[in-house]
N, C-alpha and C positions, 0 to 999 in steps of 0.2 A: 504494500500500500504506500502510497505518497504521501507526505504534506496534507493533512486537511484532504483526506480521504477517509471514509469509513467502509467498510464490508459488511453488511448484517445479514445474518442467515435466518431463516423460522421453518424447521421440520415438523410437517406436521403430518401422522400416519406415514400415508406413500406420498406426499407432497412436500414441496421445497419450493423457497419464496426466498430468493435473493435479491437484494436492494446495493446499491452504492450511493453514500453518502457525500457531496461535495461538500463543504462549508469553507468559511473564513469568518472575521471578526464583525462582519457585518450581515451575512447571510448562510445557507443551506440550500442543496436541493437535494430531492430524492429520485434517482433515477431506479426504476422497477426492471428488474434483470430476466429476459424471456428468449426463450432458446429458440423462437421463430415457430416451431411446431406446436404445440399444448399451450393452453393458459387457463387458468382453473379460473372460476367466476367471481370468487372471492379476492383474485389478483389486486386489483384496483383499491378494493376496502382495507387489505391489509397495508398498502402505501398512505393510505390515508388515515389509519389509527395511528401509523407512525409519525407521521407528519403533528398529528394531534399530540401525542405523546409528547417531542420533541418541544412542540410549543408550550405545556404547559412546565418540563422542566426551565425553557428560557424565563418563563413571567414568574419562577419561584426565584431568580438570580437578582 
């Protein structure tokens, strides 16, 4: 990993949900990792409770 790079993984059964994390001091983004073939349906809401997640550790800072 780089600099102001995250890797996050969530296995879950027979599913796997990889994300990379960009940040710096003033921002994040969450890029959702998809191997081109499959995408489970839930894809998209687990990027999005992260994102939630993420922000409410920033407004505890």
């Amino acid at each position: 990993m780089a600099p102001g790079q995250i890797l996050g993984r969530l296995a879950l059964r027979s599913h796997v949900a990889e994300v990379d994390v960009h940040y710096d001091a003033e921002s994040y983004s969450i890029n959702l990792k998809y191997d081109g073939v499959d995408i489970h349906r839930n894809h998209n809401g687990l990027g999005q409770n992260l994102d939630r997640a993420i922000n409410e550790q920033i407004h505890k800072l």
